[in-house]
KELO-364374 format. One line per field, with one value per residue (C-alpha): x, y, z; residue number from 1. Coordinates in steps of 0.001 Angstrom, whole numbers, plus 500000, padded with zeros to 6 digits. Layout:
REM residues N
xx	[X/...]
yy	[Y/...]
zz	[Z/...]
num	[NUM/...]
***
This chain:
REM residues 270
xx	[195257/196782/195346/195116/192799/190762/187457/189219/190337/187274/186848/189573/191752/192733/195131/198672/199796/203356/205077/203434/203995/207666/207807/206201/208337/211696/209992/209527/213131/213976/211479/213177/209851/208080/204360/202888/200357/201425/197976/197349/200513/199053/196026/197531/198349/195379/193465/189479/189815/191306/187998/185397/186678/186904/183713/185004/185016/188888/190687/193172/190509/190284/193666/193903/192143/193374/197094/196239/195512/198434/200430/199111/199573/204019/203886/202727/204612/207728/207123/206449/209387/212014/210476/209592/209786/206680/203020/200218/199128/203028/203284/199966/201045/204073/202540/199980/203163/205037/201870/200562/200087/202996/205892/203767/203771/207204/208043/206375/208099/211424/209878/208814/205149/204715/206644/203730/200520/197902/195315/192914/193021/191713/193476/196972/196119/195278/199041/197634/201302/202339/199327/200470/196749/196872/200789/200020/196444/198950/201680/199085/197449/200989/200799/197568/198338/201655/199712/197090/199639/202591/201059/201993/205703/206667/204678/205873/209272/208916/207272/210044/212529/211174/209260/211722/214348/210973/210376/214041/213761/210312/212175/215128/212958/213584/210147/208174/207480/203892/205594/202462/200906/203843/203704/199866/200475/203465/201789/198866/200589/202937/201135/197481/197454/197604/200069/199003/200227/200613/201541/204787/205162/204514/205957/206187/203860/200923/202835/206003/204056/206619/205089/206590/204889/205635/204233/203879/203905/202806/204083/207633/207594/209523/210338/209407/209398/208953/207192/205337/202017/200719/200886/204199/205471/203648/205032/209133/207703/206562/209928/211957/209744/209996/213561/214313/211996/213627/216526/214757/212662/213952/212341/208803/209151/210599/208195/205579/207821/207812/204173/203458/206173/205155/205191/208657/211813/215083/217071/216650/216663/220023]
yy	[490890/489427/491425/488221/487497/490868/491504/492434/489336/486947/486131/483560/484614/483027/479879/480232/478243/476753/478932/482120/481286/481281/484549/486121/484933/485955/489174/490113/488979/492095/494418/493601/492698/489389/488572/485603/485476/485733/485182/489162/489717/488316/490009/493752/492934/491524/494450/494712/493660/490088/489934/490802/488455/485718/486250/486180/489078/489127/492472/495094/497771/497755/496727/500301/502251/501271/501555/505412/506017/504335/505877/509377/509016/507562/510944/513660/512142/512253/516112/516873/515302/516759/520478/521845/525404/524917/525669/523325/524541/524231/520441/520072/521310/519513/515936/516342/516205/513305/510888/512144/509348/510290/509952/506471/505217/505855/504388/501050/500232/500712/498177/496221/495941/496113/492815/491208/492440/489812/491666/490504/489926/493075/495235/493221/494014/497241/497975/497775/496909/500679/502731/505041/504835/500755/500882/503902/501596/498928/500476/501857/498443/496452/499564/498324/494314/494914/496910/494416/490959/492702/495926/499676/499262/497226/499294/502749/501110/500245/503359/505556/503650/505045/507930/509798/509652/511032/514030/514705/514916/517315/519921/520009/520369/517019/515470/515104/518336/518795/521076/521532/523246/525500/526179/527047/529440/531431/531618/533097/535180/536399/536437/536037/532813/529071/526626/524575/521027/519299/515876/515966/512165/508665/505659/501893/498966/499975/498362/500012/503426/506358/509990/513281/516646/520233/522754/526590/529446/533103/531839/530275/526506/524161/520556/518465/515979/511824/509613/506685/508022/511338/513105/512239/513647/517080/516894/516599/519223/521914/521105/521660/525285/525950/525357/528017/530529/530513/531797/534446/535835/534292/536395/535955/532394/531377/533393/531011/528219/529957/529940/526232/525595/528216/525596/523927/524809/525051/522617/520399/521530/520738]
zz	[590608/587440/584384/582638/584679/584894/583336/580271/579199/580037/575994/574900/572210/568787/569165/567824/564883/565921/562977/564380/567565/567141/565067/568097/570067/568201/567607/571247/571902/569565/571479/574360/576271/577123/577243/579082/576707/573134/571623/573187/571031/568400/568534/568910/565046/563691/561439/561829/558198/558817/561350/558390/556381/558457/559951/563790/566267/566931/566000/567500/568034/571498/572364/570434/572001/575646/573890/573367/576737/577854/575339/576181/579853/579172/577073/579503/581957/579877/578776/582155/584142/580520/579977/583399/582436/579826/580818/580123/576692/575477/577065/575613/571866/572074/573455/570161/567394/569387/569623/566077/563462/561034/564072/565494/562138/561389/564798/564074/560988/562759/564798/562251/562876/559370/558796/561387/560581/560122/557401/554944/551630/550373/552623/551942/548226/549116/550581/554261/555610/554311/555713/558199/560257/560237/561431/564231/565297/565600/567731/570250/569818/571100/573590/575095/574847/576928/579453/580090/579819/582261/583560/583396/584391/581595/579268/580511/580014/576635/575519/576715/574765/571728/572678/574792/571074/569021/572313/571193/567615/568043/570236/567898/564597/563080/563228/559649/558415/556324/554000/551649/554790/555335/551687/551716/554872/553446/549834/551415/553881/551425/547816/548750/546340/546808/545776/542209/541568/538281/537866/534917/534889/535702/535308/536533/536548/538760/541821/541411/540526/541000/540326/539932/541015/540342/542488/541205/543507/542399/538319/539762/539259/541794/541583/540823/543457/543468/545214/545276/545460/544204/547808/548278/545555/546216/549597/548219/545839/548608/550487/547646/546858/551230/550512/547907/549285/552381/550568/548460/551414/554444/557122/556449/555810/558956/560460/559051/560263/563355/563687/562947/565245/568071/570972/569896/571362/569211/571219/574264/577458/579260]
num	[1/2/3/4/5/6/7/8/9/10/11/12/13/14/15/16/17/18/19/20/21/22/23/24/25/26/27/28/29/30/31/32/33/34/35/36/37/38/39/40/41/42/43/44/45/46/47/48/49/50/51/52/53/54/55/56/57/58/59/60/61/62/63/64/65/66/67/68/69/70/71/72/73/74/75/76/77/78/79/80/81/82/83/84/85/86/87/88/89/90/91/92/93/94/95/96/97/98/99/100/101/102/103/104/105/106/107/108/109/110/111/112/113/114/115/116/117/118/119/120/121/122/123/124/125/126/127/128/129/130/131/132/133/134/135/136/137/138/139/140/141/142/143/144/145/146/147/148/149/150/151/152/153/154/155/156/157/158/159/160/161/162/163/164/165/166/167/168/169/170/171/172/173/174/175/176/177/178/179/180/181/182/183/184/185/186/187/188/189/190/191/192/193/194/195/196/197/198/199/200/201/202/203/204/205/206/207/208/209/210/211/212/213/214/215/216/217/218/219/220/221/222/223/224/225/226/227/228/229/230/231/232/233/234/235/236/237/238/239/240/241/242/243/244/245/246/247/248/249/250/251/252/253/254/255/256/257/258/259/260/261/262/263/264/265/266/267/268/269/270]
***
C-alpha cells in the first residue's frame, strides 16, 4: 500500500505556490532525495507558529514526532551494526548525544533547513530560523515526511548519510561540548564552588548584539568569551577556563571529562 494513500494522509495538504514549488524542488535535488508529493515537503517546514497565525491547522508537529521515531530507529540500527562490542546501556548513552538537539540542529543548517522554514511573523522576528529546537523539530520533521511519501528505505538512506559522519564525530570527541557543565562539575569536584559569570561588554545594534562573558573560578578570571547571545558567550568563556585548567591540573580534569564522557570511546572502531 502506497503511504500516500494510508490513513495518515487522508487530510489534503496546503497547495504550492509555483515559486515555492520550484525551491522545493531544487532543494531536494541537493538532498539527493525525491518526494512525490512536495506539499508533505512543504509541510515538514512549516512551524506551529505560521499555523496560529494563519488560523489553519497545518504544521510540522506530527510529521515531527513520527520523524523521531524514524530517526531513533536509523540510529540504533547504525550503533548496533558499527560498535558490536558495546552493551545496551553504552549503545543507549551513545544513541542519546548523536540524536540530541545541539548535533540535529547543527545538522539541519548544513542542510539548509534554515534557508526554508515557513514561520510566522513573530517567530521570524523572534530569530526562529536560528533556534536550535525549531531547526532539530524540523530535521526530524523532513525525517517523518520522507518516510511517509517514499517509505523507510529511502529514509534510512538519507539518515545515514548524515548520521553515520555525526556517530563518527561522537566516538572521536568532536561533537559540541557543554563546557559550562564540565566547568560546574570540575569546580565542584575540585574547589567545592561554582563558576560566576559577568557580562564585561556589549555592543551592536540590538540585531547585531555581540556580548562578552568572563567566567571566575575559585578568584581566577578567564575569558572572556563572545557571542551573539549571552549563553554563548559563557559557553567560549567555560572552554577557554576548561582549557587552561586542563593544563594547571590536568588529571582531575580529564577525569571530569572522563565522566561526562563515560560511554564514548576515544576512536572508532576499526
Amino acid at each position: 500500500m502506497e503511504l500516500l494513500h494510508s490513513p495518515f494522509m487522508r487530510h489534503g495538504l496546503p497547495e504550492l505556490e509555483a515559486g515555492r514549488k520550484k525551491i522545493l524542488i531544487a532543494f531536494q535535488k541537493t538532498l539527493l532525495i525525491r518526494f512525490k508529493s512536495l506539499e508533505l515537503l512543504n509541510l515538514a517546514l512549516m512551524h506551529r507558529s505560521i499555523s496560529n497565525e494563519a488560523g489553519h491547522k497545518f504544521n510540522n508537529e506530527r510529521l515531527e514526532f513520527l520523524g523521531d521515531a524514524i530517526l531513533g530507529a536509523v540510529t540504533a540500527t547504525l550503533l548496533y551494526e558499527k560498535l558490536a562490542e558495546k552493551n545496551e546501556g553504552e549503545l543507549a548513552k551513545i544513541k542519546s548525544v548523536v540524536v540530541s538537539e545541539d548535533i540535529l540542529a547543527g545538522v539541519a543548517r548544513e542542510l539548509q533547513l534554515d534557508t526554508l522554514l515557513v514561520l510566522g511573523k513573530g517567530e521570524e522576528l523572534s530569530g526562529g530560523r536560528t533556534k536550535k529546537a525549531i531547526l532539530a523539530d524540523a530535521l526530524e520533521a523532513l525525517i517523518g515526511a520522507l518516510y511517509l511519501d517514499s517509505g523507510y528505505k529511502a529514509a534510512y538512506t538519507f539518515v545515514s548519510r548524515f548520521m553515520d559522519a555525526e556517530i563518527n564525530r561522537v566516538l572521536n570527541n568532536r561533537h559540541y561540548q557543554d563546557y559550562k557543565s564540565l566547568l560546574q562539575e570540575f569546580t565542584q569536584r575540585s574547589t567545592r564552588t561554582y563558576p560566576i559569570y559577568r557580562m564585561s561588554k556589549r555592543s551592536g545594534p540590538e540585531h547585531e548584539r555581540l556580548f562578552w562573558m568572563e567566567v571566575t573560578v575559585n578568584g581566577k578570571v578567564f575569558g572572556p568569551g563572545t557571542g551573539r547571545n549571552k549563553k554563548s558567550a559563557e559557553q567560549e568563556a567555560a572552554k577557554l577556563a576548561c582549557e587552561a585548567l586542563i593544563s594547571t591540573s590536568p588529571a582531575e580534569t580529564t577525569d571530569t571529562i572522563k565522566d561526562q564522557n563515560r560511554s564514548l570511546p576515544e576512536s572508532v572502531p576499526d
